[in-house]
N, C-alpha and C positions, 0 to 999 in steps of 0.2 A: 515524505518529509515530516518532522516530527517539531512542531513549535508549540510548548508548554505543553498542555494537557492536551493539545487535537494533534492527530495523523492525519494528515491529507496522501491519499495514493489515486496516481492517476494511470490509465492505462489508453491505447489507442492502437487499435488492429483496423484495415481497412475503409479508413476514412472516419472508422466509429471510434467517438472518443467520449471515457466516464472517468471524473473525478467524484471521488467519494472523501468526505472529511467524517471523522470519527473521532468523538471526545473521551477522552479519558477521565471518569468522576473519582473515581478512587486513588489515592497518592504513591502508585508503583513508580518504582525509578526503570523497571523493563518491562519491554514489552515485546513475545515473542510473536512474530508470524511466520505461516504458511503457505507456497506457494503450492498450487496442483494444477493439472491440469490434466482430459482426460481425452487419450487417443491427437496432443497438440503438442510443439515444443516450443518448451517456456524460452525465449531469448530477448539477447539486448535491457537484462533487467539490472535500473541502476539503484543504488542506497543512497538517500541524500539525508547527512545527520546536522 
């Protein structure tokens, strides 16, 4: 989820659950990200804008 200049993305696999918030300092109107993952399949991922 994207409010002003912080992303918050949160994920939660088997009970384990991490939010991570990340500030944006520089005044980009985008901001691409990346999803990977290695030998897992990525699902159920939502965009919240």
């Amino acid at each position: 989820m994207k409010k002003g200049n912080k992303i918050e993305t949160v994920t939660e696999t088997l009970g384990i659950a991490i939010d991570n918030t990340t500030v944006i300092r520089d005044k980009n109107d985008k901001v691409y990200v990346a999803l990977t993952g290695d030998e897992v399949a990525l699902t159920d991922i939502r965009i919240v804008r």
